[in-house]
C-alpha positions in Angstrom: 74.3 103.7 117.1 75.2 101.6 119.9 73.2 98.9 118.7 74.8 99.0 115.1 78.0 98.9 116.5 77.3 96.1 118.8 75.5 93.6 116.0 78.7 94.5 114.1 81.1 93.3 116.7 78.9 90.1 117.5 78.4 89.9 113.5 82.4 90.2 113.3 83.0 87.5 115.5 80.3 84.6 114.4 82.1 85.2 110.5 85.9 85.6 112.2 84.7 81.9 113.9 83.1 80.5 110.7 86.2 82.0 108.8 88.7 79.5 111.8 90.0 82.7 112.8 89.2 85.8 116.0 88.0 89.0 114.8 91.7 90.3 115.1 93.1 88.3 112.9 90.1 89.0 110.4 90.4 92.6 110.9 94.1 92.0 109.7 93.4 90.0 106.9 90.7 93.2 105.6 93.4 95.3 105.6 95.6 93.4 103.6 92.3 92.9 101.0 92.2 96.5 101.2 96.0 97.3 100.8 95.1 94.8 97.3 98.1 94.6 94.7 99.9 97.6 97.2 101.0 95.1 99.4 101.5 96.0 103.3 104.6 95.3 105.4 104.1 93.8 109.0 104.6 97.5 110.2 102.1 98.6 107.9 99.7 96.6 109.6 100.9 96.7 112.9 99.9 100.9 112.8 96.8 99.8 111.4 95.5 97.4 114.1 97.0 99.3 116.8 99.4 96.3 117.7 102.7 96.1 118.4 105.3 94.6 116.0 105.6 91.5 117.9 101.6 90.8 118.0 101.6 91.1 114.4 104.1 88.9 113.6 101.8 86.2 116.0 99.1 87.4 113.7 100.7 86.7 110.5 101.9 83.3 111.9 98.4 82.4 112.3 96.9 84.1 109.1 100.3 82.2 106.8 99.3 78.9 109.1 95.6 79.4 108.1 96.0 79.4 104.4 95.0 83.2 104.3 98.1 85.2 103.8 101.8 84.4 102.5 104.8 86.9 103.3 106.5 88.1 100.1 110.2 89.5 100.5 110.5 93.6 99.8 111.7 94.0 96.0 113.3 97.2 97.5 114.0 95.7 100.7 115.0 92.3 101.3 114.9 92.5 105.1 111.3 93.4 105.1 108.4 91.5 103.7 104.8 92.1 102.1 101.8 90.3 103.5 99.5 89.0 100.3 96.1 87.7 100.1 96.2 83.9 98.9 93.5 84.1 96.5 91.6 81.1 97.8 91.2 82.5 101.0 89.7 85.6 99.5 87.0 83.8 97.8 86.1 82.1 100.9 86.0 85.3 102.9 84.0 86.9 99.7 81.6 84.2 100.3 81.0 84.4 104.0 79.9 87.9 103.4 78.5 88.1 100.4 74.6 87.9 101.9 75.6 90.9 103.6 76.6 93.2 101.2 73.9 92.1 98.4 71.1 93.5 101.4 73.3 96.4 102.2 73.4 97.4 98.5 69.4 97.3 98.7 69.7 99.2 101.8 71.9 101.8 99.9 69.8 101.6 96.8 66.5 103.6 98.6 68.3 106.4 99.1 69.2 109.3 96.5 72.3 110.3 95.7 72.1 113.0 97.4 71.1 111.2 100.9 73.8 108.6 100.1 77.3 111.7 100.1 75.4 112.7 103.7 75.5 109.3 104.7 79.1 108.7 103.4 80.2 112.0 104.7 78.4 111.4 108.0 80.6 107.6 108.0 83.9 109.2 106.7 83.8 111.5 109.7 82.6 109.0 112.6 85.6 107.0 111.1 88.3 109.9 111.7 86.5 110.7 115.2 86.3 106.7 116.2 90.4 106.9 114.6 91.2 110.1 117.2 89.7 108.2 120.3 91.3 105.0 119.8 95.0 106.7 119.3 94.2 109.1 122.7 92.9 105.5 124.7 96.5 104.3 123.4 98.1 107.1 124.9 97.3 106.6 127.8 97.7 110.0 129.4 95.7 110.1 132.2 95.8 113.5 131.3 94.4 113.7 128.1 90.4 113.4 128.0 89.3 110.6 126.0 
């Protein structure tokens, strides 16, 4: 597991630096593909990176500077704004990682469908346990066992 998650991380970072961007920034930019046509607000995104409002607003700076995001005012709220995908920069990022997906669908496609809900079940879970850890190591509550 260690290893997986470490070729990840280095993975992460060669595409974030192919992309003109750090993995943080990156990260930020996958949520806002995932939020898609439910567009996030800076606060939104802030909760999900685990930064503070002001580092988000120095990632957004550098995402809208970038070409990969433009801040859309709130139809309900004109004192807050949505981050959106430019569509250009999707394509580009859809490219850097397409080679990866098309082997990880072969990956996916020897197993059953059986052995593919245990392995979805298995990374649905990791994900809410790796989720728990990272909001006790906020904490910080020396405490609190991590």
């Amino acid at each position: 597991m260690d290893h997986l998650i470490a070729a990840h991380l280095i993975g992460q970072q060669e595409l974030a630096r192919r992309l003109g961007l750090n993995v943080t920034d990156l990260t930020c930019f996958a949520f806002v593909l995932e939020a898609g046509e439910d567009l996030l607000t800076a606060g939104d995104l802030a909760a999900r990176a685990h930064v503070t409002t002001g580092a988000v607003t120095g990632i957004l700076n550098r995402l809208e500077r970038a070409g990969y995001v433009t801040r859309r005012p709130d139809p309900a709220d004109r004192r807050r704004v949505r981050v959106a995908a430019v569509p250009e920069a999707v394509t580009r990022v859809e490219a850097v990682y397409a080679g990866h997906y098309r082997r990880l669908t072969a990956l996916f496609a020897d197993y059953s469908p059986g052995e593919l809900a245990i392995i979805t079940d298995w990374f649905t879970r990791a994900t809410a346990l790796a989720h728990d850890y990272l909001e006790k190591l906020n904490r910080n509550d020396p405490e609190e066992e991590c």
